[in-house]
VOBA-1610 file (N, C-alpha, C; in pm, whole numbers, padded with zeros to 5 digits, always signed):
BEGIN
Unk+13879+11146+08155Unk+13910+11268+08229Unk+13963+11232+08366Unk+14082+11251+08373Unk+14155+11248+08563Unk+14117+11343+08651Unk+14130+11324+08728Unk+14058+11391+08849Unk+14132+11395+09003Unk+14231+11491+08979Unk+14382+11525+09118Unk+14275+11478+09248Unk+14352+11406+09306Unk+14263+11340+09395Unk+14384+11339+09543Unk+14330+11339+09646Unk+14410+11343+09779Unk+14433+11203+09822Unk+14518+11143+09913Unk+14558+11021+09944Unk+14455+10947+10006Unk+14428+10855+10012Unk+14329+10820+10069Unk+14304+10817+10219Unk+14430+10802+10290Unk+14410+10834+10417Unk+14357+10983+10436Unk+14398+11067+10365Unk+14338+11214+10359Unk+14211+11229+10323Unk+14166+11144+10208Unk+14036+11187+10183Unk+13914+11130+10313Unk+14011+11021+10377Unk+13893+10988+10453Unk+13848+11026+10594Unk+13991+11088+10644Unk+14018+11210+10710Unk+13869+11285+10719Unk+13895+11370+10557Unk+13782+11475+10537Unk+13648+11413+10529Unk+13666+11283+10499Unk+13484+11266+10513Unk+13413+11241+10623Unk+13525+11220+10686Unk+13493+11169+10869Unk+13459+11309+10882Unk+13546+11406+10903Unk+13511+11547+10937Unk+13348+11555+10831Unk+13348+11569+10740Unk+13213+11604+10682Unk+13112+11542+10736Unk+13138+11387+10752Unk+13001+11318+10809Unk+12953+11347+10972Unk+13108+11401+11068Unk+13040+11461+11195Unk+13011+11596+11166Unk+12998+11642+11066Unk+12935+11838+11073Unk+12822+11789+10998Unk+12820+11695+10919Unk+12613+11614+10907Unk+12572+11630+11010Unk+12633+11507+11094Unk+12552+11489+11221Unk+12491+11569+11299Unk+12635+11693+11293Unk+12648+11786+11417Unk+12462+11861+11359Unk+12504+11916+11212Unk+12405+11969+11171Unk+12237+11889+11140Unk+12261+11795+11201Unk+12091+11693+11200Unk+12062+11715+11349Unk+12189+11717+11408Unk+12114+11702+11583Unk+12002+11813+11577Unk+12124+11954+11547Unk+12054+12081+11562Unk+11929+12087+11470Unk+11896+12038+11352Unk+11777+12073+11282Unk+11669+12005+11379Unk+11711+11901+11429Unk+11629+11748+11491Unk+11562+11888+11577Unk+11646+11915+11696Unk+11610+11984+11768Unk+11511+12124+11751Unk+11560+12154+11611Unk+11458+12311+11595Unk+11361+12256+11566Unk+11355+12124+11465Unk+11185+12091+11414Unk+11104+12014+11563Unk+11186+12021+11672Unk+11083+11973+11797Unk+11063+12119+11866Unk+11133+12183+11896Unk+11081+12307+11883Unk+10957+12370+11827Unk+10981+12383+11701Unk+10905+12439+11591Unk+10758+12378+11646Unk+10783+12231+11641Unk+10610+12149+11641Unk+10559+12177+11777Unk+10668+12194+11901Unk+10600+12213+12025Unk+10539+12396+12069Unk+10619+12454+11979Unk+10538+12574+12007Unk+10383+12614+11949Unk+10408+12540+11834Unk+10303+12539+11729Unk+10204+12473+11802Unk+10216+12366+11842Unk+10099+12282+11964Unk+10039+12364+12052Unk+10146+12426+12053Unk+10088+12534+12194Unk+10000+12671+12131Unk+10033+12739+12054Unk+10037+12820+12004Unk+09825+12759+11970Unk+09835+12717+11807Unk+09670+12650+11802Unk+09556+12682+11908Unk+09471+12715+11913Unk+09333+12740+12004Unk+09282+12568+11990Unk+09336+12508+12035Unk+09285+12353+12083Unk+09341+12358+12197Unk+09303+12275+12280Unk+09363+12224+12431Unk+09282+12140+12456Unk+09456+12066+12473Unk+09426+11905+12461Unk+09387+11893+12607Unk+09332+11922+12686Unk+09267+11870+12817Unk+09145+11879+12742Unk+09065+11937+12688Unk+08927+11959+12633Unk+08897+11865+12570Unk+09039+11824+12444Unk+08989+11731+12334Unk+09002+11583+12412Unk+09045+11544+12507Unk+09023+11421+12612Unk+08918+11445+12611Unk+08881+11512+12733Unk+08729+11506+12810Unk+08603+11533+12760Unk+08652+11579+12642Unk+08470+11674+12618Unk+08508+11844+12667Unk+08383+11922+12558Unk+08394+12020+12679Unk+08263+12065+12706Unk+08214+11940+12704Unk+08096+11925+12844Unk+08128+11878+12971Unk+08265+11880+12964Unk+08320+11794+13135Unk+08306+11901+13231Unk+08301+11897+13351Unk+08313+11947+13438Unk+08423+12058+13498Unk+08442+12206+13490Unk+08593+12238+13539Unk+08685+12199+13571Unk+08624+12127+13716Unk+08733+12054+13764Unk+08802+11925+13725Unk+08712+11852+13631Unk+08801+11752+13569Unk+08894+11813+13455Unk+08849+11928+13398Unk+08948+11973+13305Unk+09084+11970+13344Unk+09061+12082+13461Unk+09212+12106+13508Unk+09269+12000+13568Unk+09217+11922+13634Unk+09234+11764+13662Unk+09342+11702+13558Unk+09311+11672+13415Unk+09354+11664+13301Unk+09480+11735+13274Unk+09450+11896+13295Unk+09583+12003+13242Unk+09686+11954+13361Unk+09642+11904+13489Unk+09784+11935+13576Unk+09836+11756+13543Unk+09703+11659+13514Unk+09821+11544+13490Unk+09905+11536+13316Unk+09844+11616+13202Unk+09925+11689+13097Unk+10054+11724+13157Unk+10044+11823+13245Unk+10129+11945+13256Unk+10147+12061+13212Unk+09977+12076+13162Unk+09966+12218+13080Unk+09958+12313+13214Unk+09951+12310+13347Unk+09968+12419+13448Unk+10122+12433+13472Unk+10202+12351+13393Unk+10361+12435+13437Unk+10357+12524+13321Unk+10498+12597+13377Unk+10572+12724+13277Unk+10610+12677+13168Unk+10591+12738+13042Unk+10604+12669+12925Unk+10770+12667+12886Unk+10785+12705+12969Unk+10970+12620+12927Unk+10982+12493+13000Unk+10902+12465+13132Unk+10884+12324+13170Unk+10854+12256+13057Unk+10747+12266+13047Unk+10663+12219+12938Unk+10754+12177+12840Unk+10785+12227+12815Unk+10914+12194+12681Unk+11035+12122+12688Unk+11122+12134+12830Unk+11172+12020+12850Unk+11123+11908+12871Unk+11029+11943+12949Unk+10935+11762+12954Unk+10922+11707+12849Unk+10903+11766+12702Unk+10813+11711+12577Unk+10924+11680+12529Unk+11054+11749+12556Unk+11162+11689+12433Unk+11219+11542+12486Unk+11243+11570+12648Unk+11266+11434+12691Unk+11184+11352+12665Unk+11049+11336+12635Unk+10914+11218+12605Unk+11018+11177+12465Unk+10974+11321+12336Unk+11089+11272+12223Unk+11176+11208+12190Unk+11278+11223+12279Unk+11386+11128+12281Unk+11365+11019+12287Unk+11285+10984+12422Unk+11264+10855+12460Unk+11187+10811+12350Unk+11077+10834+12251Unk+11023+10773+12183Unk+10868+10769+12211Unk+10870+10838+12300Unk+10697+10931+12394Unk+10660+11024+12352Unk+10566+11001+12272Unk+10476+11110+12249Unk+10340+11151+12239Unk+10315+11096+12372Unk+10169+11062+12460Unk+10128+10965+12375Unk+10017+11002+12444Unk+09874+10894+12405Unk+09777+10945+12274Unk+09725+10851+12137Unk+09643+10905+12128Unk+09501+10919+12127Unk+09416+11039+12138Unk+09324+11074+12192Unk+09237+10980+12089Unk+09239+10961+11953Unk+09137+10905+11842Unk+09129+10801+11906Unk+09312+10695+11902Unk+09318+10509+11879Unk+09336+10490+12062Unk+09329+10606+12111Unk+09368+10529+12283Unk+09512+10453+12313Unk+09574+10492+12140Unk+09719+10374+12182Unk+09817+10495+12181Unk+09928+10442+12235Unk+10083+10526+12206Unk+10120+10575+12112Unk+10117+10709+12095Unk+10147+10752+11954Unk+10242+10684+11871Unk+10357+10648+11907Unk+10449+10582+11909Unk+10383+10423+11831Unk+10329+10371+11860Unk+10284+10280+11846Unk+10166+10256+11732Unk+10090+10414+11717Unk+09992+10376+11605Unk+10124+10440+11454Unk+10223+10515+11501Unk+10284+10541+11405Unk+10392+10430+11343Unk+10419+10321+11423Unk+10451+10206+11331Unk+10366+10120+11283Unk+10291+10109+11306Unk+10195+10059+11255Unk+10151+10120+11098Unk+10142+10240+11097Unk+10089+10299+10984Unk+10191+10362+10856Unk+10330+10382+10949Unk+10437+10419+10863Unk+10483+10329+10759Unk+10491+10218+10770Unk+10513+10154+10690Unk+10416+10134+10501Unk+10329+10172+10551Unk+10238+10207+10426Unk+10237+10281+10379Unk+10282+10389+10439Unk+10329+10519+10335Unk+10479+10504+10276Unk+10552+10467+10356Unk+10712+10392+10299Unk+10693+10294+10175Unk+10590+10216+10121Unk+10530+10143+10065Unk+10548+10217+09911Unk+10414+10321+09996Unk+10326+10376+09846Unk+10446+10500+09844Unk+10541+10524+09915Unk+10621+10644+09845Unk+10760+10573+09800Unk+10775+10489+09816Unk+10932+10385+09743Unk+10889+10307+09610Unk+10746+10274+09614Unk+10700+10249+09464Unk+10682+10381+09362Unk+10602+10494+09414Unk+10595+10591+09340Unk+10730+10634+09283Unk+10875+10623+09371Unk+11024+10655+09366Unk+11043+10606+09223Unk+11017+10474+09277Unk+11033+10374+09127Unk+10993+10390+08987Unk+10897+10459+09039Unk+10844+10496+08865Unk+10888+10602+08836Unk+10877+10696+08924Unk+10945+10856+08877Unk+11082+10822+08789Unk+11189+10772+08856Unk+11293+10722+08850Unk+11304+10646+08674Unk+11252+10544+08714Unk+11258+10474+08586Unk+11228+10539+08444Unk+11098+10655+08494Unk+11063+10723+08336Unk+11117+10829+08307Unk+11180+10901+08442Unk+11206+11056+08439Unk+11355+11063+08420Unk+11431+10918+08439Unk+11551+10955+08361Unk+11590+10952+08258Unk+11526+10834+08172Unk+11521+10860+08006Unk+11443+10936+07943Unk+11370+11021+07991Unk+11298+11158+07974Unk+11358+11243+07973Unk+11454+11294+08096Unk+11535+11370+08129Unk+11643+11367+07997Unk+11701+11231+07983Unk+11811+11274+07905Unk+11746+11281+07759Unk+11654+11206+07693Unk+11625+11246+07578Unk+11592+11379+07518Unk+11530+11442+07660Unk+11511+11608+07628Unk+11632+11707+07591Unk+11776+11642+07702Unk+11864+11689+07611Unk+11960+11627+07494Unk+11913+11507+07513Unk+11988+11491+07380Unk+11905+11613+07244Unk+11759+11575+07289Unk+11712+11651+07137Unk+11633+11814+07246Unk+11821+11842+07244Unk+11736+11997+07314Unk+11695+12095+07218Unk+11550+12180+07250Unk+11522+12255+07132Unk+11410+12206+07050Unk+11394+12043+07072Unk+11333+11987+06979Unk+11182+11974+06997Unk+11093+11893+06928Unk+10926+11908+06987Unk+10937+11747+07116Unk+11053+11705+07082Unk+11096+11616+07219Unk+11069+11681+07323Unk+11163+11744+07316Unk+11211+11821+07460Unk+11098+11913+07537Unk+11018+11946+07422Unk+10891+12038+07477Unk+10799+11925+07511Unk+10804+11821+07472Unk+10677+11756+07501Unk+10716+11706+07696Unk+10806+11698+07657Unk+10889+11648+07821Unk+10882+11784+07930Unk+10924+11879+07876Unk+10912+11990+07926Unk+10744+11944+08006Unk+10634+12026+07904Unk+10524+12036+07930Unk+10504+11915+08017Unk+10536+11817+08024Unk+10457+11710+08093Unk+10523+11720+08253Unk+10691+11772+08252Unk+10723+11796+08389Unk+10627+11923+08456Unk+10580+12039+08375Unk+10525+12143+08416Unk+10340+12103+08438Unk+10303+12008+08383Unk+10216+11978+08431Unk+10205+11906+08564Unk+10327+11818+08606Unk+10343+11775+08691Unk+10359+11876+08794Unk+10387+12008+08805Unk+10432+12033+08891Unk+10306+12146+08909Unk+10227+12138+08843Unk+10112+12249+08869Unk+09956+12189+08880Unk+09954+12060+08838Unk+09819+12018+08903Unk+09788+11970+09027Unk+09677+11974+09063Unk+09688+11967+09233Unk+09679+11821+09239Unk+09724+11729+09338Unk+09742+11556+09325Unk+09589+11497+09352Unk+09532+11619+09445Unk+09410+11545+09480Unk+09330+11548+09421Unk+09330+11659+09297Unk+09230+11649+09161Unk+09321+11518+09066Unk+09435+11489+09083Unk+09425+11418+08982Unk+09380+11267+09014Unk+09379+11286+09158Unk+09393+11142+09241Unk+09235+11113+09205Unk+09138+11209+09228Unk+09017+11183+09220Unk+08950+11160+09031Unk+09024+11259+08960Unk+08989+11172+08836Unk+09063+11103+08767Unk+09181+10984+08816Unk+09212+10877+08837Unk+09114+10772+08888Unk+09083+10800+08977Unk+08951+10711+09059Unk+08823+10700+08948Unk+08776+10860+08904Unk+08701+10851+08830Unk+08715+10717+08716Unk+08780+10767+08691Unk+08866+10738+08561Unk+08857+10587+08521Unk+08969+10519+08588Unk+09076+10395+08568Unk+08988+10328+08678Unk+08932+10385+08757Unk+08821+10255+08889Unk+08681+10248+08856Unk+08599+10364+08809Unk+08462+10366+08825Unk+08421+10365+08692Unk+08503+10403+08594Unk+08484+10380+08465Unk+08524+10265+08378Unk+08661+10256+08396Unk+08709+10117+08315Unk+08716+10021+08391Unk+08725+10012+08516Unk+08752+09879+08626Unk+08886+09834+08593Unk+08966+09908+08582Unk+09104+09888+08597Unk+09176+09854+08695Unk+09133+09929+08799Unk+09217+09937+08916Unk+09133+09927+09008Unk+09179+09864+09169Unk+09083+09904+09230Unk+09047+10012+09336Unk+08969+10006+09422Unk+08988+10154+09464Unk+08971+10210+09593Unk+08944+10286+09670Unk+09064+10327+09794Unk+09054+10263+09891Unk+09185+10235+09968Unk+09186+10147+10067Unk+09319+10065+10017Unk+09367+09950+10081Unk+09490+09869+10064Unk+09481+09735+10004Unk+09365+09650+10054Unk+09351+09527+10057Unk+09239+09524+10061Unk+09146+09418+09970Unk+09013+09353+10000Unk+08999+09279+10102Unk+08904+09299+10192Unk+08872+09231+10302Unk+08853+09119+10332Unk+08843+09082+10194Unk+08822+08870+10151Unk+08995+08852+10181Unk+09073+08899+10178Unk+09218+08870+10216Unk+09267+08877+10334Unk+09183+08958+10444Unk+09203+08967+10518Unk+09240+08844+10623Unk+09190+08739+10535Unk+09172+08606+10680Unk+09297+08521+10639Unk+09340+08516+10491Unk+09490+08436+10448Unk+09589+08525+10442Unk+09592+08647+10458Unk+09679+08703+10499Unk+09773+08809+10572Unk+09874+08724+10684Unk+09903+08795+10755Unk+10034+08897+10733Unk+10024+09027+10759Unk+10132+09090+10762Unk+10271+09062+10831Unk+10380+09132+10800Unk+10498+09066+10874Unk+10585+09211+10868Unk+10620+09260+10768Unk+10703+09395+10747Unk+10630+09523+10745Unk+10513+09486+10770Unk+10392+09600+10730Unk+10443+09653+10557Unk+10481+09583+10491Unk+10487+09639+10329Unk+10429+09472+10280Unk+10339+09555+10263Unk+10200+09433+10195Unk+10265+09368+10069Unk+10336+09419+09979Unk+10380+09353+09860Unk+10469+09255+09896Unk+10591+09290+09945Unk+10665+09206+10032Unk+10627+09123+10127Unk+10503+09146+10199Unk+10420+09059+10264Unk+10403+08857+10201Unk+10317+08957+10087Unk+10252+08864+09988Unk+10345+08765+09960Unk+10465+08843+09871Unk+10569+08757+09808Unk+10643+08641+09915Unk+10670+08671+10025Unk+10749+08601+10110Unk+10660+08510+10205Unk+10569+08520+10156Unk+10469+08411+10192Unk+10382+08359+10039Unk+10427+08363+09947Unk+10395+08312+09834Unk+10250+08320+09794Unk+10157+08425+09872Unk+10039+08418+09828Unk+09994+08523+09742Unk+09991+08463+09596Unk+10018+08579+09476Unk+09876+08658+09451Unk+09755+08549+09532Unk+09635+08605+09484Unk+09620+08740+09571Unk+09700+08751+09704Unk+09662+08894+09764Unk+09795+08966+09722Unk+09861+08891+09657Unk+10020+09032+09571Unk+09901+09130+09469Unk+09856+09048+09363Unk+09759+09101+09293Unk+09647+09204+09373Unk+09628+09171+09451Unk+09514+09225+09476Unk+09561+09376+09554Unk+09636+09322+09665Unk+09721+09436+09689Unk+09788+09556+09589Unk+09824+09521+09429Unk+09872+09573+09322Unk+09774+09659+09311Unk+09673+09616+09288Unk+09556+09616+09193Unk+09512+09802+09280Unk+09560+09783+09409Unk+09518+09901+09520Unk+09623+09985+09495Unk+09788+09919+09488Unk+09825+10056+09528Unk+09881+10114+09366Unk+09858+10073+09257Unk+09941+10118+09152Unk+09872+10208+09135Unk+09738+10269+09148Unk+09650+10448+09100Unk+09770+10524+09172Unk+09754+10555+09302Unk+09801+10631+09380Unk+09945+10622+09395Unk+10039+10531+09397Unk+10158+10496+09321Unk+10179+10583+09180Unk+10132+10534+09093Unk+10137+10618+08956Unk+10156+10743+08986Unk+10031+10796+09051Unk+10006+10988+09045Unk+10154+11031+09103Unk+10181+10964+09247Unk+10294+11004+09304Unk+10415+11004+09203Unk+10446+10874+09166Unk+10550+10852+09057Unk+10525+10999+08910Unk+10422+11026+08914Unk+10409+11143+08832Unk+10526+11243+08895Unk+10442+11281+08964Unk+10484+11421+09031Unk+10672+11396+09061Unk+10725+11260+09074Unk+10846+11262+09134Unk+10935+11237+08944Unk+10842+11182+08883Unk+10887+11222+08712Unk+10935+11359+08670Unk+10838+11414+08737Unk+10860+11590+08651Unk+10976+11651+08743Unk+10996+11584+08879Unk+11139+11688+08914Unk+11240+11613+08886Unk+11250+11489+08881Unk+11355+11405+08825Unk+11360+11405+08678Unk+11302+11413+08608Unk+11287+11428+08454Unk+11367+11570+08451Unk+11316+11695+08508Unk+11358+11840+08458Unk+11534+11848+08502Unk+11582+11769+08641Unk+11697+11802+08672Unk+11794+11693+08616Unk+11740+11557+08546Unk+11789+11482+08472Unk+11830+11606+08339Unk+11740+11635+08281Unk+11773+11677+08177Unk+11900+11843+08183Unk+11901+11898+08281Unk+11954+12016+08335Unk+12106+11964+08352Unk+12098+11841+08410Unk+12243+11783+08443Unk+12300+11726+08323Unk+12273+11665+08231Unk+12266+11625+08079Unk+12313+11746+08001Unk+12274+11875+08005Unk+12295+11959+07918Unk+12486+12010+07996Unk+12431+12020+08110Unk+12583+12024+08120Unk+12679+11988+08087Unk+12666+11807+08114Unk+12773+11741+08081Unk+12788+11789+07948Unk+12697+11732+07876Unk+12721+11751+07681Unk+12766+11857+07647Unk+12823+11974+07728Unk+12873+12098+07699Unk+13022+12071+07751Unk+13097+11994+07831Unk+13214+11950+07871Unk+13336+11890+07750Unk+13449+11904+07797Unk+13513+11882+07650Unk+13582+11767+07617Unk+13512+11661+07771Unk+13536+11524+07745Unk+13477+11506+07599Unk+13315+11553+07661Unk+13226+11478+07543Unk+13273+11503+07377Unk+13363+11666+07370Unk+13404+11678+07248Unk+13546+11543+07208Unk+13586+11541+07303Unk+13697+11422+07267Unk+13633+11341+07256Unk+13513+11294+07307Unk+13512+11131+07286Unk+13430+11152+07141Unk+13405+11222+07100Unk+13336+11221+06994Unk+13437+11246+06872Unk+13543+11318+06898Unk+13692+11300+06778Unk+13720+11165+06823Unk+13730+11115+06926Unk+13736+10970+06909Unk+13679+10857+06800Unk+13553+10948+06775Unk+13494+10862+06701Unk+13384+10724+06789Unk+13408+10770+06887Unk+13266+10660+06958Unk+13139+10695+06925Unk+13042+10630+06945Unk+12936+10624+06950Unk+12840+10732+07026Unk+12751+10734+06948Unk+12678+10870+07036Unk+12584+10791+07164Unk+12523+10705+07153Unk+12499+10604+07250Unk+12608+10563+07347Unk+12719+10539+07359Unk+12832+10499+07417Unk+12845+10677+07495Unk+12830+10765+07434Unk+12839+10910+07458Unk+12764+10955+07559Unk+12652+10937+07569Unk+12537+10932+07619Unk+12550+10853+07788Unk+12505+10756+07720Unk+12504+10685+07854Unk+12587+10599+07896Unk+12672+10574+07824Unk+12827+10534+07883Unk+12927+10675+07962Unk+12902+10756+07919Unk+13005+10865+07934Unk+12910+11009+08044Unk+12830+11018+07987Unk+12754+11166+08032Unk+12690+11123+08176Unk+12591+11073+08086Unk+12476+10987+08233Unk+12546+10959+08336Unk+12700+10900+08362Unk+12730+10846+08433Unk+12824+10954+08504Unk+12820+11026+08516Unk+12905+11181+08526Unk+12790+11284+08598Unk+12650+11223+08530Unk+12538+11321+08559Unk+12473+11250+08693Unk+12486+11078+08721Unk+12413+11012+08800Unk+12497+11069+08932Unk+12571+11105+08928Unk+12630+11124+09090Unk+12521+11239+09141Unk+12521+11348+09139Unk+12396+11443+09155Unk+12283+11379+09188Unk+12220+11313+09053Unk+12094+11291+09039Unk+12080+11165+09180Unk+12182+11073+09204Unk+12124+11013+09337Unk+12090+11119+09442Unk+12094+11228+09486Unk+12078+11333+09593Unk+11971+11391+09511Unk+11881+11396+09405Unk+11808+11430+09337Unk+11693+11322+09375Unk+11728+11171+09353Unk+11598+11097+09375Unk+11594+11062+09538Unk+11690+11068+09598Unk+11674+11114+09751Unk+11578+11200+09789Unk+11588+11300+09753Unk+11514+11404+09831Unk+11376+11422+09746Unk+11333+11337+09605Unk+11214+11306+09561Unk+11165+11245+09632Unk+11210+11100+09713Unk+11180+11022+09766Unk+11100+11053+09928Unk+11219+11163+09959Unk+11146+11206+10094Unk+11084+11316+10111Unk+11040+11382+09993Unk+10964+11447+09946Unk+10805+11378+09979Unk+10842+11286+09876Unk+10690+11177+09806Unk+10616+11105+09995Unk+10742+11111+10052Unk+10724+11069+10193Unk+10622+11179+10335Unk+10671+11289+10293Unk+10630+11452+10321Unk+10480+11419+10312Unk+10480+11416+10158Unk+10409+11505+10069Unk+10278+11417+10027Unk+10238+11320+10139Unk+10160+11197+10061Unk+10040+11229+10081Unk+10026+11314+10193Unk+09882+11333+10261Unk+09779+11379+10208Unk+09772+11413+10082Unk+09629+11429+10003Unk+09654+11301+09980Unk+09709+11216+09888Unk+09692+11120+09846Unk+09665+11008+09892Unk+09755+11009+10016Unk+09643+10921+10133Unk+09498+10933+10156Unk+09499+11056+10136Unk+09329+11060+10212Unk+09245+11099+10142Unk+09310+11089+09951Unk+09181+11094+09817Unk+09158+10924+09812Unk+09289+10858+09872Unk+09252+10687+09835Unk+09208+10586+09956Unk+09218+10689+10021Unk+09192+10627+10186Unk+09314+10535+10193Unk+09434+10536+10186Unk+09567+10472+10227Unk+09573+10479+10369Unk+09592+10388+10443Unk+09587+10422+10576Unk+09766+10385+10641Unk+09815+10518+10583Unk+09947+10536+10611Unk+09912+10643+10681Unk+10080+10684+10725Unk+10085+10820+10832Unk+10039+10939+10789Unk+10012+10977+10639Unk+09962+11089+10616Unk+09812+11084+10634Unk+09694+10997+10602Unk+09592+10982+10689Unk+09536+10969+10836Unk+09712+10925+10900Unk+09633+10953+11006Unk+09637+11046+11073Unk+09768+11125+11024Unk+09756+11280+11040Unk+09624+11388+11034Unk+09580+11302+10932Unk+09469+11401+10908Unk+09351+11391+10986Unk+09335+11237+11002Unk+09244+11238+11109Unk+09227+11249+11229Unk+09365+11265+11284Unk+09378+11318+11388Unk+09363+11448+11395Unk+09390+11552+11359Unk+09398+11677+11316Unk+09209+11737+11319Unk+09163+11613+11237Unk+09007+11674+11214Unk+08947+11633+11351Unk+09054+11573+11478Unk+08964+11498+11574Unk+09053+11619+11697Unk+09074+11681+11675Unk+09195+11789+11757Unk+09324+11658+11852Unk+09328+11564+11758Unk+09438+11473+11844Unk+09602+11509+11797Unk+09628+11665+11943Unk+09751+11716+11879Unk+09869+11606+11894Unk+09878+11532+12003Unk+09990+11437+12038Unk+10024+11365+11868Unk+09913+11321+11856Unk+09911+11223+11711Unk+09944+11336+11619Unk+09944+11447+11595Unk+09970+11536+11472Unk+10120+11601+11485Unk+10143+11619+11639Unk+10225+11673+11596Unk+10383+11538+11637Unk+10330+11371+11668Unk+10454+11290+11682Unk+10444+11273+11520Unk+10360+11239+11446Unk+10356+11269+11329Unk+10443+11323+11229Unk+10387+11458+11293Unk+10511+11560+11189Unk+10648+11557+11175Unk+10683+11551+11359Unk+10796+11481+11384Unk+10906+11418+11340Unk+10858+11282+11296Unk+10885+11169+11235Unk+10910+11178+11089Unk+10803+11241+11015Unk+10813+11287+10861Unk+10938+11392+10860Unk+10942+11506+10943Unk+11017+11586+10923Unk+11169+11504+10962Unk+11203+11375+11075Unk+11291+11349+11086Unk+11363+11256+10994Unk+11273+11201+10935Unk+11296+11122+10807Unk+11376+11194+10711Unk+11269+11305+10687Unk+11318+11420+10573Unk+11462+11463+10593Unk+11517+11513+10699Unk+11619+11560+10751Unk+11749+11418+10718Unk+11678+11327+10776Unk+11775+11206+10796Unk+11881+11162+10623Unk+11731+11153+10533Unk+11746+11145+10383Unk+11841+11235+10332Unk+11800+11347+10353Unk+11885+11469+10286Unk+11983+11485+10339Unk+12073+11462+10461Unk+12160+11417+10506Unk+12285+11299+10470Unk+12203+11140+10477Unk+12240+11079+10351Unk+12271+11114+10240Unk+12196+11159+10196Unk+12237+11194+10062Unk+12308+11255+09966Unk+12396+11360+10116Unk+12468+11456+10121Unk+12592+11398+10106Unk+12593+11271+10199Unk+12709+11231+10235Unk+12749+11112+10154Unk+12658+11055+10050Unk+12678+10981+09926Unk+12721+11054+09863Unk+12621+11169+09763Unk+12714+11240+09716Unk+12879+11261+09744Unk+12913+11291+09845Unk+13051+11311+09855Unk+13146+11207+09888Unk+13045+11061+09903Unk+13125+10959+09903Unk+13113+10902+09709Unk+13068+10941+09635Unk+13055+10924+09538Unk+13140+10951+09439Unk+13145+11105+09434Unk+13176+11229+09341Unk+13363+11286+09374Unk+13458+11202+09281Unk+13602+11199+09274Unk+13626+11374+09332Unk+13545+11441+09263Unk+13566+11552+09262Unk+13585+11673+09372Unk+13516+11560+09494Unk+13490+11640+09635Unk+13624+11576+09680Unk+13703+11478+09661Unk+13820+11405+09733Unk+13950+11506+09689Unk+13924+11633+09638Unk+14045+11728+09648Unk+14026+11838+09727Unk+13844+11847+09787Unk+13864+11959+09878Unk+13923+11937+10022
//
């Protein structure tokens, strides 16, 4: 199938233009989701002069506190001050670790980047030959069984499944082990370097804490990789039915090729342009979206420490936090936008 296509100096013209109206359009989201989190800070019945001091402190040290905050200026001060901290990469202190928000969030991000790029992996790997087998045999008790298993995915809650997983595969069979990252007997041979413990292990060749490290994150890995199965599985298969309705596929089949050659020589590969902007935004989804699962396995990534900050009123830490997840999110889906259309022949005629 040909595909009228613009010169290439033209097409790249237009992608330049597309990739600065990304941008243009990330600054502005960047900006509403600091917005959004700084009113919301404000907004909450916490005040963070209280959650410093106690509020057994004294009045006057409170306000002591609010004027070196800056909770006694006008809250549009207030708000330029906080976006400039943002920028810079300031976003106070926090009240739990005493360190730079900034600072406990690299530390901890990387472990959720970990356990949500492995979970990617599995979604990925099972939910696309899922996806397409459902339509190859659409209609069939295939396709329902795939069906049902994406709809289960998408209606059980993670932290019930996370917990009878644990039950399950840790306290019952000793399969796996269980919450937390690393056994503490590893702690003394090995040192981190990328903060991604697997990669840790490997590039320092010490296989007995790769294993052991495995052994932690594949429960909570799995569940995630579930949940990123059933939306990659359902829109695998959605994009599949399309193609196979196109009248390539009827030619290549008076051709006389192969229905395998049909399939995934021809369809899949017609259907994968999409589906990369599909496991994109699974991915930074699974990134979002980790925070039960962090804190049914005790993962001590950014979605735990969200939470514990949160249960400790440490807004700086909750809301540089959100921040960050939400800027990620934005950043991904952005990318992904702009693969797609560096991808897909089909956008090089608009």
């Amino acid at each position: 199938m040909q595909w009228e296509t613009r010169p290439s100096g033209a097409w790249a013209s237009n992608f330049a233009w597309a990739a600065g109206r990304f941008v243009l359009v990330g600054i502005i989201t960047f900006l509403g989701l600091i917005a959004v989190t700084f009113f919301i800070g404000r907004v909450i019945p916490i005040d963070p002069a209280l959650a410093i001091v106690g509020d057994r402190a004294p009045a006057h040290v409170v306000e002591r506190v609010r004027e070196e905050l800056g909770l006694n200026l006008p809250l549009y001060r207030q708000f330029f001050i906080y976006v400039q901290g943002v920028l810079e990469g300031n976003f106070g202190n926090s009240v739990l670790t005493t360190n730079p928000v900034m600072q406990d969030i690299r530390r901890v991000f990387p472990a959720t980047m970990e356990l949500a790029t492995f979970g990617t992996i599995i979604g990925a790997v099972f939910g696309v030959p899922l996806g397409v087998l459902a339509a190859v045999k659409r209609g069939s008790i295939i396709d329902q069984i795939v069906r049902v298993i994406g709809l289960i995915g998408y209606s059980v809650p993670i932290f019930w499944l996370g917990m009878i997983g644990l039950v399950v595969f840790y306290a019952k069979l000793g399969w796996t082990s269980g919450p937390g990252r690393i056994d503490v007997v590893y702690e003394y041979t090995f040192t981190p370097i990328t903060g991604f413990y697997l990669l840790d292990a490997i590039l320092q060749k010490n296989w007995d804490a790769f294993w052991n490290i495995f052994s932690f994150i594949i429960l909570p890995a799995s569940l995630l990789g579930y949940f990123s199965l059933a939306y990659i599985s359902r829109m695998t298969r959605s994009f599949m039915l399309n193609e196979l309705e196109q009248e390539y596929i009827v030619a290549a089949r008076a051709k006389g090729l192969s229905e395998t050659r049909i399939i995934w020589g021809h369809a899949l590969r017609n259907a994968a342009v999409p589906l990369v902007t599909v496991i994109a935004l699974s991915y930074a989804g699974l990134l979002e979206g980790s925070v039960l699962t962090e804190t049914v396995f005790s993962w001590p990534g950014l979605g735990l420490y969200i939470t514990n900050s949160l249960q400790n009123a440490d807004m700086n830490a909750v809301l540089g936090g959100t921040i960050i997840i939400g800027t990620v999110f934005v950043a991904i889906n952005l990318l992904s936008d702009l693969l797609y259309r560096a991808l897909d022949p089909r956008t090089r005629a608009r």
